[in-house]
Phi, psi and omega in degrees: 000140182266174203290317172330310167285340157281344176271344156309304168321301191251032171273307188293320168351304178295320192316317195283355201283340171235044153327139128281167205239046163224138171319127163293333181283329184244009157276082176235127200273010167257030175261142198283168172253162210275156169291145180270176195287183201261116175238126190055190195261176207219143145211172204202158160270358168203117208253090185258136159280101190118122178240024187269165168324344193258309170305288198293302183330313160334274200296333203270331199259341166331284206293313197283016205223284211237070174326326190300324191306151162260114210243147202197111227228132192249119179230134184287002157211230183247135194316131181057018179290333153276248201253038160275331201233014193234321167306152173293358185062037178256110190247123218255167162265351190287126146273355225230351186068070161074134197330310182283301182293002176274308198277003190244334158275316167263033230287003156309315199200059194274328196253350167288332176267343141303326173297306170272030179267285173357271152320316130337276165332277197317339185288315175307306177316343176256339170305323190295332115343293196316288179302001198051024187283136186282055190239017175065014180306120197235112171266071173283333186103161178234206185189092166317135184236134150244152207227348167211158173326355194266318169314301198289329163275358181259007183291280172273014124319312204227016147277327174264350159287336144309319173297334186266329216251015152078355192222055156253015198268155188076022197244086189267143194259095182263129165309182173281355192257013200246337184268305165317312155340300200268297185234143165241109171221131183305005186245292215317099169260359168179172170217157145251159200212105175271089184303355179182019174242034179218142186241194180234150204216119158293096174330292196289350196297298169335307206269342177276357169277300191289312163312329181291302194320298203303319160299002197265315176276020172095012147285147174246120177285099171268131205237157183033052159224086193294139180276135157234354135215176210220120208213136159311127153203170196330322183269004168138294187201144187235136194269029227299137169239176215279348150238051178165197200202171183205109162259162212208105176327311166193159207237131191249160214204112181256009198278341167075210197304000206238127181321142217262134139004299185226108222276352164306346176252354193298324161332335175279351176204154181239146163280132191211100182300136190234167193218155161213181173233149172213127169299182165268169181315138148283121160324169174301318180315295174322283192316303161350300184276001190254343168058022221254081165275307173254052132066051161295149166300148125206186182222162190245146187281012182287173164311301204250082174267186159262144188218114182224161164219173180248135187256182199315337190261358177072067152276170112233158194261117202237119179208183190138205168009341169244121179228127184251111180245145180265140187291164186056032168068337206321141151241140196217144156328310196265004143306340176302345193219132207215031189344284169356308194285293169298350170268335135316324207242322167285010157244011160251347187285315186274022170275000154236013133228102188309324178276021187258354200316167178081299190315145186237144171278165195233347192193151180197152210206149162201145157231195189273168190230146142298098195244125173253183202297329169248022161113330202228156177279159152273151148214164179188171178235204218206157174022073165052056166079345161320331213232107169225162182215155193211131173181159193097018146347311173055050188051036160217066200253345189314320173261288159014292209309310171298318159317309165324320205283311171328317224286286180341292145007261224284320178331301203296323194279005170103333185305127206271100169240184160332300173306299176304336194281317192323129161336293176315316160300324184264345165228210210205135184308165173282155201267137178271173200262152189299151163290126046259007170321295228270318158331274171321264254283261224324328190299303201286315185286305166319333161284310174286002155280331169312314171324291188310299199341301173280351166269027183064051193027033178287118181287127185293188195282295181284009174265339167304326187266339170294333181309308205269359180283326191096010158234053176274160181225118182227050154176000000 
């Protein structure tokens, strides 16, 4: 290595020395303290499962469709501590994990599901009124960033392909000095620029707000009381926790990565670990020179990306590019921490933005994502309809997740809406194949993706047959 590059090397180094290994989201000395857990049994007319956005959302829209119900939401440790409390805070209006993996699986029925992605957003957004949630909610907008010619050019490929498919509007194509505007970092060579269909969010604020609600409206929240099965009985479906049991006309199944309930689905999703970084505060100077005047989201179009913000005290939070899946799916603790990974990502924030040296992280995390096969959630239900389950976010549940809660909803009530007739909705991604297959394939595909990144983006021969299969991934 040459010195230059070492010396370099162990500047970024120094940024990490007074890291903590915890979410900046959730080291907050306003974070509530949890409800207590369910000592003996219960019943309800509804049962949520999960105390992540898809459960709380679940039980808050439960309540608001039926005050009468009675409703009753179980989370196994404390509402939002896993990837509710973890995430980039980015809330997207895309159900689809973005526009392009939307028209290429759905492409019948891509502008009805732009349409409720749309509507979704807006629906938070007024909850985030209704309820007072304290969540730092920003409807900025993101910016796709590009970082090397292959990019800037498929950038704009695929702008005029939103121009011809009729789905460009609020979608603006920024050149590199127009893209530098907005944010000035010396890699940016374009953007796309979305004005309104991503908002920026404090996670965990969300999740501890959609908990005050759902109590407000008369759920009862039992916290660190884990469903540990899930079985029919008379009154419908019965639940045993580790001191009681909750029977339940019917049951909604929020767990996302945590083994599933109902176990024909747990095959349908893997766990794939992401890491992030959050700076200390930026001076005024420091903000100035990055010049980042409207807090926009954005991400870099390579394969292996980045994903950043500025959060509300002006931070920003730098995460990405290493998505780590552990053989056998296993989730475990000491995966939540990755050192390697963060003395990676702290020598890519500062090669994009160089006038920031000297700045040091304060905090640095990581957890598991659902990730299923096409990218986007699945749902269905169990035991003759008693049972509904929503999973497979693939990191992008911030919004996803409430739609979900719908989608779970309308299941359990028998009902034929909009949201149920979708394709997207009746069926379901393939399933992964057992190990060591899932290994090898996820392994094999991370690597050509690393690959294209550095080939002008070409895709090898296996990301072509994943392309024909429906499980290519190209960002």
């Amino acid at each position: 290595m040459a010195p230059s590059a070492m010396t370099r090397g162990n500047q970024w180094t120094k940024s990490l020395a007074d890291v903590q290994p915890v979410s900046y989201w959730l080291d907050d000395p306003g974070k509530p303290r949890p409800e207590p857990a369910l000592t003996g049994s219960d019943t309800c007319d509804l049962l949520v499962v999960g105390g992540g956005y898809s459960g709380l959302w679940t039980a808050l829209i439960a309540k608001e469709r039926d005050p009468d119900r009675d409703v009753v939401l179980v989370e196994g440790r404390e509402v939002g501590w896993a990837a509710s409390g973890r995430n980039g805070g980015f809330c997207a209006a895309s159900l689809t994990h973005g526009l392009s993996n939307g028209l290429t699986r759905w492409p019948d029925e891509i502008r009805k599901l732009e349409e409720l992605g749309a509507r979704n957003l807006d629906e938070i957004e007024a909850a985030v009124a209704r309820y007072a949630l304290d969540c730092d909610f920003e409807r900025t907008g993101e910016i796709d960033v590009a970082t090397e010619p292959h990019q800037a050019a498929e950038l704009r490929d695929w702008h005029q392909e939103l121009e011809r498919e009729g789905l460009a509007e609020g979608v603006e194509l920024l050149d590199a000095e127009a893209v530098r505007e907005q944010v000035a970092s010396p890699t940016f060579l374009a953007g796309l620029y979305d004005r309104r269909g991503v908002a920026m969010l404090h996670p965990a604020k969300l999740a501890w707000g959609l908990k005050r609600a759902c109590l407000r409206l008369g759920v009862r929240v039992y916290e660190n009381t884990p469903a540990l099965d899930l079985k029919p009985s008379a009154a419908g479906m019965a639940v045993r926790t580790p001191y009681g049991a909750i029977g339940a006309r019917k049951v909604a199944l929020g767990t996302n990565i945590f083994p599933n309930l109902v176990k024909r689905v747990r095959s349908y999703t893997v766990p794939v670990y992401d890491y992030a970084l959050m700076t200390e505060p930026l001076s005024e100077d420091q903000l100035a020179s990055i010049g980042w005047k409207n807090r926009q989201g954005l991400g870099d179009s390579a394969n292996q990306f980045h994903y950043f913000r500025l959060s509300a005290d002006n931070r920003i939070l730098w995460g990405g590019y290493d998505a780590v899946y552990p053989y056998g799916g296993r989730l475990r603790a000491e995966y939540d921490d990755r050192p390697e990974t963060y003395a990676k990502l702290a020598g890519h924030f500062f090669t994009c933005f160089p006038q920031l040296e000297g700045v040091r992280f304060s905090h640095a995390w990581g957890g598991a994502i659902d990730t299923c096969s096409r990218f986007s959630a699945f749902f269905g239900t169990a035991h003759q309809g008693k049972v509904a389950y929503a999973a497979g976010y693939t990191g992008l549940g911030v919004g996803a997740t409430r739609f979900g809660a719908d989608v779970m909803l309308d299941l359990l009530a028998g009902e034929r809406t909009e949201r149920t007739e979708l394709e997207m909705v009746r069926k379901k991604p393939l399933p992964f194949p057992p190990e060591p297959f899932a290994w090898t394939g996820i392994a094999l595909t991370k690597w050509s993706l690393a690959r294209a990144d550095t080939h002008g983006g070409r895709r090898n021969l296996w990301l072509k047959t994943m392309d024909r299969l429906g499980l290519g991934f190209d960002s």
